[in-house]
C-alpha positions as CSV (number, residue, x, y, z in Angstrom):
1,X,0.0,0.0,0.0
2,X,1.2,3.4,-0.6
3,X,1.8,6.1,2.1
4,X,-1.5,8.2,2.1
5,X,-1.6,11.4,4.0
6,X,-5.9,11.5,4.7
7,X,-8.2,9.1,5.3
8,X,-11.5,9.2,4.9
9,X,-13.4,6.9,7.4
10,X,-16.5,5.4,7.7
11,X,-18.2,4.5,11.0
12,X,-20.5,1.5,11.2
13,X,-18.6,-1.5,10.8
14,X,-15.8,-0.1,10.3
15,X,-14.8,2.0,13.2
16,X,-17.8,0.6,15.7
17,X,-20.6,-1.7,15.3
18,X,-23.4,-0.7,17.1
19,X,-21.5,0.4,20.9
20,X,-18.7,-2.3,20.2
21,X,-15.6,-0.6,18.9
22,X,-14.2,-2.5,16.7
23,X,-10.4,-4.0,16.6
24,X,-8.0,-1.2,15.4
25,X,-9.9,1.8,15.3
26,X,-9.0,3.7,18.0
27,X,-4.9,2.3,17.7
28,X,-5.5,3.4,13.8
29,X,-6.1,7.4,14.6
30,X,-3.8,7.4,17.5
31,X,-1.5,6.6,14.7
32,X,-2.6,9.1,12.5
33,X,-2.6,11.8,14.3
34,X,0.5,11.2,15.9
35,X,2.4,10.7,12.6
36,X,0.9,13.9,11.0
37,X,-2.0,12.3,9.2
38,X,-5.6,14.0,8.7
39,X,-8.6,12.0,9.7
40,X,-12.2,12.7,8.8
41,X,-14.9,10.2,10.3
42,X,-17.9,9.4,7.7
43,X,-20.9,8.5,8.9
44,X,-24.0,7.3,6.1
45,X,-26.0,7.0,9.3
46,X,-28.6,9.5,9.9
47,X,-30.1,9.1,12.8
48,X,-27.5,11.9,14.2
49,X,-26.2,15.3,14.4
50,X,-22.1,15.1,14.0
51,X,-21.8,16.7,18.0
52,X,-24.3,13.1,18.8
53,X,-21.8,11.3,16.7
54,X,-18.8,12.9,18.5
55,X,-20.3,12.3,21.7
56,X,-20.3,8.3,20.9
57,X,-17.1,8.5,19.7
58,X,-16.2,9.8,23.2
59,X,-17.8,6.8,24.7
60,X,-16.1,4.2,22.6
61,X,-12.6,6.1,24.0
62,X,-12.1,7.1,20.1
63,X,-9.6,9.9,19.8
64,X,-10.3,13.6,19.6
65,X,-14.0,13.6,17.4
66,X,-14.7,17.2,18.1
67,X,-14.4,18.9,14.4
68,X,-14.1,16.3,12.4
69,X,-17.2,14.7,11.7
70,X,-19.6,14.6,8.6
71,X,-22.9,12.8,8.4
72,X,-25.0,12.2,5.8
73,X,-27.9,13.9,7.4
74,X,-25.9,17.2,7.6
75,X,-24.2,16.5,4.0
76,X,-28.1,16.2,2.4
77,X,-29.2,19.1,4.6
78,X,-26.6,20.9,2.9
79,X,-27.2,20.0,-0.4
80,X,-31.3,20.8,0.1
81,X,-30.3,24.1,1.2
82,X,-28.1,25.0,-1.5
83,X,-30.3,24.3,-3.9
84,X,-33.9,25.3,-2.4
85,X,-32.6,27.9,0.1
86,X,-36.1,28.4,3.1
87,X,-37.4,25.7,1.4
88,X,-40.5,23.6,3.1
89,X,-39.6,19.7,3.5
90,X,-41.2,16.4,4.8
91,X,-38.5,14.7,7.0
92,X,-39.3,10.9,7.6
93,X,-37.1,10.6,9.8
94,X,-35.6,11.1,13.6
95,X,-36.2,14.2,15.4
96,X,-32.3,14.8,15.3
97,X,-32.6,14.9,11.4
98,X,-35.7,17.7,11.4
99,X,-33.2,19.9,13.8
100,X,-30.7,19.4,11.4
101,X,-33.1,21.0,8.3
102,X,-33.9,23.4,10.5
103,X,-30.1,24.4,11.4
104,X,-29.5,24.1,7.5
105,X,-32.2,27.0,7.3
106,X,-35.3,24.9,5.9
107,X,-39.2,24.7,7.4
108,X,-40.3,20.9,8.4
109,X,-43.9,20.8,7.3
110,X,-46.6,17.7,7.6
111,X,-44.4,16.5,10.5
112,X,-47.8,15.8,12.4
113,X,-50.4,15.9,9.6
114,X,-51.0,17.1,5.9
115,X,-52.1,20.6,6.8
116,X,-50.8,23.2,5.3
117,X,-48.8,23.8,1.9
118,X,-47.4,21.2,-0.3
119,X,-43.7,20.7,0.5
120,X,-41.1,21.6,-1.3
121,X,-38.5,18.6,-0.6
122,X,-39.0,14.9,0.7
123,X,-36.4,13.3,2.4
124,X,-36.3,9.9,3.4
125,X,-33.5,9.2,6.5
126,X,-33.2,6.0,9.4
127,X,-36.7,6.3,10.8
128,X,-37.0,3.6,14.0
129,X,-40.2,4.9,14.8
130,X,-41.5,4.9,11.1
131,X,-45.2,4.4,10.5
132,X,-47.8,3.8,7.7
133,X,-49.3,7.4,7.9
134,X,-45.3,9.0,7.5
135,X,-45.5,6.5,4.5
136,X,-48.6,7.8,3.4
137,X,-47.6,11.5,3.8
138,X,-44.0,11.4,1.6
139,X,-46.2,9.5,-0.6
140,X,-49.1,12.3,-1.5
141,X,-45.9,14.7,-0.9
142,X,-44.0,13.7,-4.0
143,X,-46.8,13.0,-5.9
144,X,-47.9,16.8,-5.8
145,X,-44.3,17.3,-6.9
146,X,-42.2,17.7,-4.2
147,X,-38.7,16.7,-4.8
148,X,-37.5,13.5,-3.9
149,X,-34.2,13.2,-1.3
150,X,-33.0,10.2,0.8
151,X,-30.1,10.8,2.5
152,X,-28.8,7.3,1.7
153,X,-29.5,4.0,-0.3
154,X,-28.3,1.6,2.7
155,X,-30.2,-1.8,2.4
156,X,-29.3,-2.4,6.4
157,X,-27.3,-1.4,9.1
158,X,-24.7,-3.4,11.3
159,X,-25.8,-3.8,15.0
160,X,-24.3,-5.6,17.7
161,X,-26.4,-8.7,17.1
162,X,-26.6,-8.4,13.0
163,X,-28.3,-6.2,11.1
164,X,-31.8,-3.5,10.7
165,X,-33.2,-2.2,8.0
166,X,-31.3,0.9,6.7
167,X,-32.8,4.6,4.8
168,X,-32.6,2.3,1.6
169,X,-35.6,0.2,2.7
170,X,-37.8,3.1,3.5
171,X,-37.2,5.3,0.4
172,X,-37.5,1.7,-1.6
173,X,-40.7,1.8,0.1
174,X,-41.7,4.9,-1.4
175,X,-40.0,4.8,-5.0
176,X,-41.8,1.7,-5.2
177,X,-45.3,3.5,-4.4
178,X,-44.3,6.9,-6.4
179,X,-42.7,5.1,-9.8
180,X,-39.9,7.8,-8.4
181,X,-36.7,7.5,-7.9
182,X,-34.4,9.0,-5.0
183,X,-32.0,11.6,-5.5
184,X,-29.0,10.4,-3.0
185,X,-26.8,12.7,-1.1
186,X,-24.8,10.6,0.6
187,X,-22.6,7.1,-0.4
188,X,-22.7,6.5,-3.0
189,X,-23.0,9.5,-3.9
190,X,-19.3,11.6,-4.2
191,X,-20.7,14.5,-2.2
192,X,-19.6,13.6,1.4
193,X,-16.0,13.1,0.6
194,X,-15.4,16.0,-1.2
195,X,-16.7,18.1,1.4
196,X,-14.5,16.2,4.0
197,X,-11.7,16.4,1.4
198,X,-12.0,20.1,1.1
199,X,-12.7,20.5,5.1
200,X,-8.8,19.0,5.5
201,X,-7.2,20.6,2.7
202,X,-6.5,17.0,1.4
203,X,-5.8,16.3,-2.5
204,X,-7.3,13.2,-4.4
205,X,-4.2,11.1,-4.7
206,X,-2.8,11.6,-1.0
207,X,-6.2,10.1,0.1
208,X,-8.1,6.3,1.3
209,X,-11.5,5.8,1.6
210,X,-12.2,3.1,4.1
211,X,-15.2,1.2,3.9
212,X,-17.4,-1.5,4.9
213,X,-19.9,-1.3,1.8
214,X,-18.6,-2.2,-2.2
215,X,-22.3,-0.6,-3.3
216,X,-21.8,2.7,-0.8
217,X,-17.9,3.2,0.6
218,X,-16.2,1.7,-2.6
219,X,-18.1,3.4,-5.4
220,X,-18.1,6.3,-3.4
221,X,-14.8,6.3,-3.2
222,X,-13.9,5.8,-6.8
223,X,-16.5,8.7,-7.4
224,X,-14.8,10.9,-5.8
225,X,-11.7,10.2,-7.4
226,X,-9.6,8.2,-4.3
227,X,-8.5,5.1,-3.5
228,X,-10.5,2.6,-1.6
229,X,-9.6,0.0,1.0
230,X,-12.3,-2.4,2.4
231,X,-12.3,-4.1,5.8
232,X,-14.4,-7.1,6.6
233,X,-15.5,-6.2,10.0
234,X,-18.9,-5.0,9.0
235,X,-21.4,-5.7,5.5
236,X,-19.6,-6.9,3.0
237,X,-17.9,-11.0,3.1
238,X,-14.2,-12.0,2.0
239,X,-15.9,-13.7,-1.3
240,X,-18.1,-10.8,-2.1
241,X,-14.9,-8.3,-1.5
242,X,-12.7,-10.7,-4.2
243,X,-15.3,-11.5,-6.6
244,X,-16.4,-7.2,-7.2
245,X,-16.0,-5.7,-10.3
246,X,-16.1,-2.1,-11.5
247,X,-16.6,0.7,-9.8
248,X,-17.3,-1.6,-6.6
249,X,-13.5,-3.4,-6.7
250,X,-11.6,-2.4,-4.0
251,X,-8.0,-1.1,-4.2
252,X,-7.3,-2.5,-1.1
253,X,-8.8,-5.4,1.6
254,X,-8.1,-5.7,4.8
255,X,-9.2,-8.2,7.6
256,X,-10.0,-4.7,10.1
257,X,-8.7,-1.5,11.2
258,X,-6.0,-3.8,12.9
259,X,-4.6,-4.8,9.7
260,X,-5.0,-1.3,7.9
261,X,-3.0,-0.1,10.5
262,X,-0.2,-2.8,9.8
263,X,0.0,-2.1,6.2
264,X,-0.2,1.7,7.0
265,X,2.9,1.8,9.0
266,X,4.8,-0.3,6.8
267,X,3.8,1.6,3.9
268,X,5.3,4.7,6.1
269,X,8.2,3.2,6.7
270,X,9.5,2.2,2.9
């Protein structure tokens, strides 16, 4: 592996799995920063505001998260903004994903109910608490034209005892019912990692994606224009990581953190 100056690095199953840390993280960015490498932490998860993120991070003893955190949920909220600045938007989602639309300048309408003007923006996000009539609402939302968002396309998400249903399933969900399909903001989408690219002044071919996910990390990565390690702590299996093709092949596979971390500091030491 070559000596790469940034990293890039996504969260669940790669850095934790649900509140497990996982081998190698927290040695791999003790390393980092004490050998003058930039770290940004990635998370496709939006059930969160990067501070709740950081505040986990704490808790799993992961080093210094204040700063350097990007979400998906803020990423898209970003995005939304940019392009329909005051904008009025359906969040199926978390409460913690509504506050972010709000901090990002929007108006959360149809929270409750379908009184009141059409919105301008759906977006789809993790939604543990999700019910039929949220269903129903995006549904008569993007159907009177109101754009269609999801933060991300993630089929499921890695817990401590295997795996829930991920954004993916609810905005399939509603794709399926519209005959619409999602615009995504974050992985695979390249979005995310260039604003974490830009955030630590980090060029394209200094920089590794790490990732648990071909469909979301890998092709991410290679959208963005960097290489791409895998580790098989989290979705994807030793077969499926050997047998992808594409935009989804890996540059690099590694067992875990642990054994990035190996590579890393031989790669440093050449």
């Amino acid at each position: 592996m070559k000596d790469f100056r940034a990293f890039l690095l996504d969260l669940d199953g790669v850095v934790y799995r649900g509140e497990i840390r996982l081998p190698g993280a927290q040695e791999f960015v003790q390393w980092a920063d004490s050998t003058g490498r930039k770290v940004m932490y990635l998370s496709n998860n939006s059930l969160a505001t990067p501070e709740d993120v950081a505040e986990r991070l704490r808790r799993l003893d992961m080093p210094s998260p204040d700063g350097r955190v990007m979400t998906a949920g803020w990423s898209a909220m970003q995005h939304i903004a940019g392009r329909f600045p005051g904008a009025r938007i359906l969040v199926i989602g978390l409460p913690s994903v509504v506050q972010l639309a709000e901090r990002a300048g929007l108006h959360p309408v149809w929270q409750d109910n379908t009184e009141g003007p059409v919105p301008d923006v759906v977006l789809t996000a993790l939604d543990r608490s999700l019910t039929y009539e949220r269903l129903k609402r995006g549904l008569k939302a993007i159907l009177s034209g109101a754009t269609f968002y999801s933060v991300n396309r993630d089929p499921k998400l890695p817990v401590e005892d295997g795996f829930e249903p991920g954004t993916g399933a609810i905005a399939a969900a509603l794709e399926y019912a519209s005959g619409q399909r999602a615009q995504i903001v974050g992985k695979p989408a390249p979005d995310i990692a260039l604003q974490a690219m830009d955030a630590l002044g980090a060029r394209r071919d200094e920089t590794l994606m790490v990732g648990d996910g071909l469909d979301l990390d890998i092709v991410a990565g290679h959208a963005a224009g960097v290489s791409t390690a895998l580790v098989l702590s989290g979705l994807t299996s030793a077969e499926e990581a050997h047998n992808a093709a594409g935009e989804r092949k890996p540059d690099y596979i590694f067992r875990d953190m642990a054994d990035l971390l190996e590579a890393a500091r031989h790669a440093m030491e050449k």
